[in-house]
N, C-alpha and C positions, 0 to 999 in steps of 0.2 A: 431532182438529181440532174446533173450537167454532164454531156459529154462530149469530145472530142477526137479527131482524126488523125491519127501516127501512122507514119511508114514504117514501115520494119527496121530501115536502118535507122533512125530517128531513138525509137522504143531501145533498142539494142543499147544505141549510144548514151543516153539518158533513162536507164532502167527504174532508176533510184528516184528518180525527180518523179516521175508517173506514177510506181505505187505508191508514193505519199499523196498525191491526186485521189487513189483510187483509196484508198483509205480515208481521206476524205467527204468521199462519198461519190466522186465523179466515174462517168464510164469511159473506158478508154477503145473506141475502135480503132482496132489495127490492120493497115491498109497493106498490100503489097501493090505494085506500081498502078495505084489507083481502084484497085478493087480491094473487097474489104474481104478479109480472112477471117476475123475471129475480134472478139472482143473480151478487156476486162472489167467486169463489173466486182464492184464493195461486197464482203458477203452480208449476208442477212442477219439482222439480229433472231436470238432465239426468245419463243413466247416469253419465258423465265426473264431474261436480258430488258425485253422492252416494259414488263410488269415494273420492271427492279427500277427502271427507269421514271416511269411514272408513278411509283414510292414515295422517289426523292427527289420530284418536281411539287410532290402536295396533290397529285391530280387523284391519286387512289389509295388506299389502305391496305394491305395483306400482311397475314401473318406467317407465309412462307408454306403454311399446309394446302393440299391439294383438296379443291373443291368436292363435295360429294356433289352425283349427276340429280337433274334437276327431271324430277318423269313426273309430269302432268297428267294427273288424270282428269276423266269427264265424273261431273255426277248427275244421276238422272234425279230430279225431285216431283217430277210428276207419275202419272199413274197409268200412263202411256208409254210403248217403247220406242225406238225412234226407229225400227221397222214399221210399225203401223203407221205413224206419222207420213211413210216416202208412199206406203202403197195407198193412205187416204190423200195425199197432194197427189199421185197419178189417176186415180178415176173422176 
């Protein structure tokens, strides 16, 4: 992402020219006589928006439903617990 330096009367007089910049994708710092006041930056894409994007580049697959969460559990297969195990690694 690129950005660059406007003065306020500059921004003013060419408003139109800049948010086509900032849609873009570039960031617009806005200076007043040499210092910088405020800046416009591109908004963000939304999770949804960049998935939908990588769809319809071929990079991923979805069918539009929301994921169930993924909850990991441990399984113990031995005949130990993994309290004994910490208090036999301390003595």
């Amino acid at each position: 992402m690129t950005e660059m330096r406007v003065g306020t009367r500059e921004l003013k007089n060419k408003l139109s020219e800049y948010l086509r910049r900032v849609k873009a994708g570039e960031t617009i710092i806005v200076t007043e006589h040499g210092k910088t006041i405020g800046q416009i930056v591109p908004i963000k894409s939304t999770l949804e928006e960049r998935i939908q994007a990588m769809v319809a580049a071929g990079q991923a697959e979805w069918n539009g439903q929301k994921l169930t969460p993924y909850l990991p559990r441990a399984v113990n297969k031995s005949t130990h617990q993994l309290s004994d195990l910490v208090i036999e690694d301390r003595e």
